[in-house]
KOLVEXSE-357996 format. One record per residue (C-alpha): residue in one letter; y, x, z. Coordinates in Angstrom, 2 decimals, padded with zeros to 5 digits. Example, Ala and Ser with C-alpha at 12.3 -4.5 7.8 and 13.67 -1.06 7.14 Angstrom:
! residues 2
A, -004.50, 012.30, 007.80 $
S, -001.06, 013.67, 007.14 $
//
This chain:
! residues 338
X, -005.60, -031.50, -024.63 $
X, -006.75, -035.09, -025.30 $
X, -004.92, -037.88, -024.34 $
X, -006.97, -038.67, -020.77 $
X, -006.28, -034.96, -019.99 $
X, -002.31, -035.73, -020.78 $
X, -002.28, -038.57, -018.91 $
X, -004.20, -037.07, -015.78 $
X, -001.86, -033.87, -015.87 $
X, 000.87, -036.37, -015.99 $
X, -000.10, -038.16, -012.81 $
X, -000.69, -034.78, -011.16 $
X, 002.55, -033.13, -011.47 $
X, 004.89, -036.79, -010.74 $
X, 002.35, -036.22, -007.32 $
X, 002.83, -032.64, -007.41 $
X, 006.69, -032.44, -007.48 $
X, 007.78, -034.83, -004.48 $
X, 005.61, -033.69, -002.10 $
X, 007.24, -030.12, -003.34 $
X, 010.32, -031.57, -002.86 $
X, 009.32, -032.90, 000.46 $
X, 007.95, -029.63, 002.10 $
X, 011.08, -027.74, 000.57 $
X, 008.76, -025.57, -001.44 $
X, 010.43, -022.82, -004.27 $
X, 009.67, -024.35, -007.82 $
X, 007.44, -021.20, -009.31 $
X, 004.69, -020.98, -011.23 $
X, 002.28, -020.26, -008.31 $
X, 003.80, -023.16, -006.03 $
X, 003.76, -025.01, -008.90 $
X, -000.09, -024.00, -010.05 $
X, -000.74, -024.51, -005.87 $
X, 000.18, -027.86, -005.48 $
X, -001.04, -029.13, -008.77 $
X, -004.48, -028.31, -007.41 $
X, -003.96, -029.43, -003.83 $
X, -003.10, -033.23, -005.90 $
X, -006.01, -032.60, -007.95 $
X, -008.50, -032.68, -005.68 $
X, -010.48, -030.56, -007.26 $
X, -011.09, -027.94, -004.50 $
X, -011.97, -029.35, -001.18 $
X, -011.40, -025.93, 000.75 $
X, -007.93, -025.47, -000.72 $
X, -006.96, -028.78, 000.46 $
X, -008.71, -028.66, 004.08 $
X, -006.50, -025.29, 004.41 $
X, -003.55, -026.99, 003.31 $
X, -004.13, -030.15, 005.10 $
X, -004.39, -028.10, 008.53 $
X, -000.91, -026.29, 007.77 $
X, 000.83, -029.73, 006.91 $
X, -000.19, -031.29, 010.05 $
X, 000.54, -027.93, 012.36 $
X, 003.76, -027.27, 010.76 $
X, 004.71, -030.47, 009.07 $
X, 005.26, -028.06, 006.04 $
X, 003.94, -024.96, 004.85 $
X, 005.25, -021.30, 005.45 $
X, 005.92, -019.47, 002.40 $
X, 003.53, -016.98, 003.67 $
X, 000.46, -019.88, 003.92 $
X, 001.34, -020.85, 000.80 $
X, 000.96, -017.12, -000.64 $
X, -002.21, -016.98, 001.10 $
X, -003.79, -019.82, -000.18 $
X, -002.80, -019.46, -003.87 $
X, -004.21, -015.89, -003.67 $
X, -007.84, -016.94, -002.15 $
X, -007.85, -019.65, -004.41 $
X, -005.96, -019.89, -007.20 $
X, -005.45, -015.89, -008.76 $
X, -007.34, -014.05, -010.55 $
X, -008.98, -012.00, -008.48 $
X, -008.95, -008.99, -011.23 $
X, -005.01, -008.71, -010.19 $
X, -003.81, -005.38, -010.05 $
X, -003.66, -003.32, -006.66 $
X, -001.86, -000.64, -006.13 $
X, -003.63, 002.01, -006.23 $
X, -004.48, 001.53, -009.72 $
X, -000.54, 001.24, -010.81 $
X, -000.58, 004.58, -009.02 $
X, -003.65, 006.21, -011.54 $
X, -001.89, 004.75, -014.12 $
X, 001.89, 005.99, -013.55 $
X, 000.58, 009.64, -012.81 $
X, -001.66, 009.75, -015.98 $
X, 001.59, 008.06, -017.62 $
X, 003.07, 011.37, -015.79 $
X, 000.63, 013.98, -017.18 $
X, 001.39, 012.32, -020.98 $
X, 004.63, 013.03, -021.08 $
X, 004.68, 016.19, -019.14 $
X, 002.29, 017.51, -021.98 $
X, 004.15, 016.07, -025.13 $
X, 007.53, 017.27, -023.55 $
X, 006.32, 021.11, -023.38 $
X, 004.58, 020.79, -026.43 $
X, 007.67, 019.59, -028.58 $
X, 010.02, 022.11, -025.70 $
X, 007.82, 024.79, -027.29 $
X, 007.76, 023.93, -030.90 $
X, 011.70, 023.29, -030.84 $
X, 012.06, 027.07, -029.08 $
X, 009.98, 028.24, -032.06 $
X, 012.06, 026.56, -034.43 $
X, 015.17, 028.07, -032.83 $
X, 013.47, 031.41, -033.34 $
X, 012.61, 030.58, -037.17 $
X, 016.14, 029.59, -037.98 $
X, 017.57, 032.84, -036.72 $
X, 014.98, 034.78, -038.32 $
X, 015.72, 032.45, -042.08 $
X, 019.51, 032.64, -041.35 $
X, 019.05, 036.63, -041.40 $
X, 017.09, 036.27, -044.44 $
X, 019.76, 034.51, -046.49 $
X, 022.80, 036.54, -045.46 $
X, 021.25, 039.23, -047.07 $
X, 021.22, 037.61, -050.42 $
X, 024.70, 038.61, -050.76 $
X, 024.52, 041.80, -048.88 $
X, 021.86, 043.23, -051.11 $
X, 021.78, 040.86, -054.09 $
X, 018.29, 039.61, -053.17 $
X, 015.87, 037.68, -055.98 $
X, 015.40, 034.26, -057.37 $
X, 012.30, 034.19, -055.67 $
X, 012.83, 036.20, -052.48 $
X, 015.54, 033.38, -051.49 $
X, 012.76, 030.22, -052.35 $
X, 010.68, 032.09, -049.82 $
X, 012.84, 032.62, -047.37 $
X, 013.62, 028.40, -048.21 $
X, 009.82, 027.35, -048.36 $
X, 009.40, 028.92, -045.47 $
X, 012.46, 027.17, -043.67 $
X, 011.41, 023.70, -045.10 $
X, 007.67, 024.53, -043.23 $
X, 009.62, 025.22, -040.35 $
X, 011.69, 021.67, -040.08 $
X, 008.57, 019.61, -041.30 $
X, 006.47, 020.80, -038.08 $
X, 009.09, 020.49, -035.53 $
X, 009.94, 016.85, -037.77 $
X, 006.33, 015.90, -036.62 $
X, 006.29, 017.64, -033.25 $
X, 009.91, 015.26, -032.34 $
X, 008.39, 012.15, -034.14 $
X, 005.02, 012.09, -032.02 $
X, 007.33, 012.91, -028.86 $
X, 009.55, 009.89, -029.86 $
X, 006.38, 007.76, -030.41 $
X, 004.88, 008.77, -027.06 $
X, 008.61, 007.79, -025.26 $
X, 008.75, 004.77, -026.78 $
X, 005.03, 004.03, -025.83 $
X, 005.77, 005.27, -022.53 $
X, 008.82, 002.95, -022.27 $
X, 006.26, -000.15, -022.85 $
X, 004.11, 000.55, -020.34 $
X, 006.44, 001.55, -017.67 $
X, 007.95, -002.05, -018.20 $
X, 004.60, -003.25, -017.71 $
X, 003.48, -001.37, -014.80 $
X, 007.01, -002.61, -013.23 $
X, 006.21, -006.07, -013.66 $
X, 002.60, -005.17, -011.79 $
X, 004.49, -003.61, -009.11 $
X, 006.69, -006.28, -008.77 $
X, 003.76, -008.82, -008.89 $
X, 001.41, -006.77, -006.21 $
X, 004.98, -006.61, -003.79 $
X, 005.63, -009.94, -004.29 $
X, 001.90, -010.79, -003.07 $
X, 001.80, -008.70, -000.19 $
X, 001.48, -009.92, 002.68 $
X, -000.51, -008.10, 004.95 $
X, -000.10, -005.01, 006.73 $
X, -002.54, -002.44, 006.07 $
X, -003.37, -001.54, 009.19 $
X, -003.73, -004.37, 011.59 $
X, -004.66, -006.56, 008.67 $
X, -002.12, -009.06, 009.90 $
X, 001.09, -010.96, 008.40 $
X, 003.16, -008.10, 007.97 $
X, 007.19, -008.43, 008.74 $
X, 008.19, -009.80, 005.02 $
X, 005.82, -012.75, 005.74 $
X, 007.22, -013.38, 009.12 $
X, 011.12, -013.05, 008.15 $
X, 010.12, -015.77, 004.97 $
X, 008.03, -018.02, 007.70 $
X, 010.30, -018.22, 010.24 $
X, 013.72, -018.81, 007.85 $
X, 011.55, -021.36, 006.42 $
X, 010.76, -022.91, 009.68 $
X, 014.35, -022.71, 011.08 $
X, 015.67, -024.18, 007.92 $
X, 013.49, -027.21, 008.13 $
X, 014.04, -027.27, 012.01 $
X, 010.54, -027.49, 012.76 $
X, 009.48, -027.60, 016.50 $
X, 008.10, -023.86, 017.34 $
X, 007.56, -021.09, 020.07 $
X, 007.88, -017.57, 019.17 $
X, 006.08, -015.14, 020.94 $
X, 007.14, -011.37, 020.80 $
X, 004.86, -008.73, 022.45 $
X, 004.96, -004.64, 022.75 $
X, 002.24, -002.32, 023.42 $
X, 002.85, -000.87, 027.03 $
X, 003.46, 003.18, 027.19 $
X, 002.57, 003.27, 023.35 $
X, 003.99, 006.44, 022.83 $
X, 002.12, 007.74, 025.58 $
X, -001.07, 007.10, 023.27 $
X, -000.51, 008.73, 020.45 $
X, 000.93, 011.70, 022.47 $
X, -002.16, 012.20, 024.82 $
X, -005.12, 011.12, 022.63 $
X, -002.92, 011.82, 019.34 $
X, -002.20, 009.11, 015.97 $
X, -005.99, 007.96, 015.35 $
X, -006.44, 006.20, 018.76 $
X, -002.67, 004.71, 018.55 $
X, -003.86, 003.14, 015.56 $
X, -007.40, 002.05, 017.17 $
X, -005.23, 000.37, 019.68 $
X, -003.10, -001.25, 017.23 $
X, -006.20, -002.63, 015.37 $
X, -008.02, -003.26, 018.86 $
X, -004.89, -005.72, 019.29 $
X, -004.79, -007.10, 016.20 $
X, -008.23, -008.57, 016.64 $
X, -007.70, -009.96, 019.47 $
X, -004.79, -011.91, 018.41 $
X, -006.51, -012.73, 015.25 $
X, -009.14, -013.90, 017.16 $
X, -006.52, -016.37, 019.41 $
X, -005.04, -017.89, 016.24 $
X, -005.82, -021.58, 015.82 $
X, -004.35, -024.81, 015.40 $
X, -001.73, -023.29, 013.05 $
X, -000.78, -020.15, 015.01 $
X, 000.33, -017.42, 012.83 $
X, -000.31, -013.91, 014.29 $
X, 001.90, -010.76, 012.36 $
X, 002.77, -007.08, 012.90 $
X, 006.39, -007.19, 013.62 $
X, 006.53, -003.60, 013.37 $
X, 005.04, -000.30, 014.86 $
X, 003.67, -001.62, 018.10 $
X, 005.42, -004.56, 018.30 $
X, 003.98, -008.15, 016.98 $
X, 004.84, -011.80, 016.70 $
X, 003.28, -014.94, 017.03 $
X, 004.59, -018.37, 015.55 $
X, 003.37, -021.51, 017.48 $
X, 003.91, -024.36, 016.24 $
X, 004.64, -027.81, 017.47 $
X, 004.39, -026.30, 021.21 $
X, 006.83, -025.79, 023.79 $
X, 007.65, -023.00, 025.60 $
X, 005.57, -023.54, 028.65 $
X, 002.25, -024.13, 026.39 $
X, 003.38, -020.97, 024.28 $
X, 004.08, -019.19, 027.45 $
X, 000.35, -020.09, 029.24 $
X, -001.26, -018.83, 025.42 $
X, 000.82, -015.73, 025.97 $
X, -000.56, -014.71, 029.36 $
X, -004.08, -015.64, 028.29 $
X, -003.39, -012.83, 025.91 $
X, -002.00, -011.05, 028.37 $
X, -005.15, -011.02, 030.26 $
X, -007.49, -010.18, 027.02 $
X, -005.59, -007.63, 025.98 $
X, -006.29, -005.48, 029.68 $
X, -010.13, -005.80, 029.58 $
X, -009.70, -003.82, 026.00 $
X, -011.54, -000.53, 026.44 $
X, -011.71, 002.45, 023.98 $
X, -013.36, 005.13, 023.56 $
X, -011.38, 008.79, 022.22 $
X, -013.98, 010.21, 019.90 $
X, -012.54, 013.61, 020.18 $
X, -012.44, 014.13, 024.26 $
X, -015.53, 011.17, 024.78 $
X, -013.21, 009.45, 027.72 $
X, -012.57, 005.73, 027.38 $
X, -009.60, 004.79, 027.57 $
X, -008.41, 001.14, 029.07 $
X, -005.01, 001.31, 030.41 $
X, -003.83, -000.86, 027.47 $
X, -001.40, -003.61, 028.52 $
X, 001.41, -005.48, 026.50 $
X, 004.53, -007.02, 027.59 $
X, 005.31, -010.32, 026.24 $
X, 008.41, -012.59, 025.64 $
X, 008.51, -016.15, 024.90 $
X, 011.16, -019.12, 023.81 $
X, 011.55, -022.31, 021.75 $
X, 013.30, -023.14, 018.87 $
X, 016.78, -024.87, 019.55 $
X, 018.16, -026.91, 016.99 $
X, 020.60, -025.03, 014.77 $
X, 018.76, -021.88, 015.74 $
X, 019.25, -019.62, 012.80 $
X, 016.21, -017.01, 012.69 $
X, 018.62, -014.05, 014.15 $
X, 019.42, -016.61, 017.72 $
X, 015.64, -016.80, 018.49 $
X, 014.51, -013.38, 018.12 $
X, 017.66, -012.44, 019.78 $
X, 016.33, -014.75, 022.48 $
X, 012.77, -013.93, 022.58 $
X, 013.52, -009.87, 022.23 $
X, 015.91, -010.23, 024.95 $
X, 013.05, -011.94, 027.00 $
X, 010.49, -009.64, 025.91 $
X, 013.06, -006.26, 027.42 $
X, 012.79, -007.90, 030.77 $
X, 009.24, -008.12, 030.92 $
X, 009.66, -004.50, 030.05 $
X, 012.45, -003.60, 032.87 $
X, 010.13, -005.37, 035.71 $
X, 007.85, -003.13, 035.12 $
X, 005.70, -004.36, 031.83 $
X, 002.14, -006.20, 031.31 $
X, 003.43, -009.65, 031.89 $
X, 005.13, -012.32, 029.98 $
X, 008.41, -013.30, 030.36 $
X, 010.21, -016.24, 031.31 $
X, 008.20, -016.15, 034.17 $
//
């Protein structure tokens, strides 16, 4: 690194660390790699993203920053999961084969012994050569040399094995850490909204939190069976994907159930963006591939509230679930308080 470089990567990080500081932001490497940039200038994207978040949130959710670092900062040969799965089961296979290779070399080495240990007691039962007892030892030292190599190449092939399950831990670990969106709905999934909104509440930041819950669900999937349940979910998903702007962060709570973070709004605006998805939601129509009828009795019920101060996350869910039940009890598709 020459000196200009120093001195520029000097300048970046004393900018780097405040504003780190600032937006109460975890000090590791990828925050640290994130923010660096963001200073840096040097991608106008990552900081039009970034800038967006700061001035919807006033800080960003661990979950933004995740995204961001992902789409623009990591490699994007990272490791996925399905390939830590080919690579633990041929791990698998490996072992499986080395342990019932050396399982049967050992057996026949259990069987040599007895047949050797035979051998010799009859040196003093019938008095039995010089040379007929270095056979019976030749053939004994064979014997322990191949099961030697058969336990050495099984030790070898633990020991590699050992390695590379560390390694594929630490690629687990990694691809957990990074996910953040469910598979299905291709929203935030629940880890990214627990981190968001104890991030949020911690920082007291002005929000809304919107809970909804697909109407008669269960009623779906047992009429038209588990493929159109999950069309609906999906169906859902869009739309609220497609609702999510200045700042609003759309996840899948759970099952049927999802969550929306608003920030900087009160309840009232939250609650009038809540019953305009309320309304796009019913004009969703699908179509059951198997019987041919369209279905498009889908409605959600929907329960909103605003962050108090010294809400802990707990208080506001509690407050929005409760909220979202009595749209449910008076008799669902409509958002609640009214």
């Amino acid at each position: 690194m020459s000196k200009d470089e120093f001195v520029k990567a000097t300048e970046n990080l004393k900018k780097a660390v405040p504003l780190m500081m600032k937006n109460k932001v975890a000090t590791t490497p990828a925050n640290y790699a994130l923010w660096y940039t963001y200073v840096d200038h040097v991608n106008p994207q990552l900081n039009s993203e970034m800038d967006s978040i700061l001035e919807n949130y006033g800080e960003c959710p661990p979950s933004q920053a995740k995204s961001i670092y992902q789409k623009h900062i990591a490699l994007k040969s990272e490791t996925d999961i399905n390939e830590l799965k080919a690579s633990v089961e041929l791990l698998v296979g490996e072992l499986d084969a080395s342990m019932t290779d050396t399982i049967n070399d050992t057996s026949e080495f259990s069987r040599s012994l007895d047949k050797s240990f035979s051998q010799l007691e009859r040196v003093e039962k019938e008095s039995l050569s010089f040379d007929e007892v270095m056979t019976v030892v030749r053939s004994l030292v064979k014997d322990s040399r191949e099961i030697r190599h058969s336990t050495i190449f099984l030790n070898n092939q633990l020991s590699t094995a050992s390695d590379e399950i560390s390694r594929l831990k630490e690629q687990l670990a990694q691809v957990q850490q990074d996910a953040l969106f469910d598979c299905l709905s291709h929203l935030y999934n629940r880890r990214a909204f627990d981190a968001d909104i104890q991030a949020l509440c911690d920082s007291e930041q002005p929000m809304s939190l919107v809970l909804l819950d697909i109407d008669h669900f269960k009623g779906f999937n047992d009429e038209y069976g588990h493929l159109l349940g999950d069309t609906v979910i999906k169906a859902i998903a869009k739309r609220l994907s497609q609702a999510t702007r200045d700042g609003i962060n759309a996840y899948r709570y759970g099952g049927e159930e999802f969550a929306l973070i608003i920030p900087n709004k009160s309840v009232r605006i939250a609650r009038q963006f809540a019953e305009s998805l309320r309304r796009s939601i019913e004009k969703i129509s699908i179509k059951d591939r198997r019987t041919g009828k369209t279905v498009s009795n889908i409605t959600a019920s929907f329960g909103v509230s605003e962050f108090q101060p010294g809400d802990k996350p707990e208080n506001i869910v509690e407050r929005t679930d409760h909220l979202l039940y009595e749209a449910k009890q008076l008799g669902r598709n409509r958002v609640m308080p009214l």
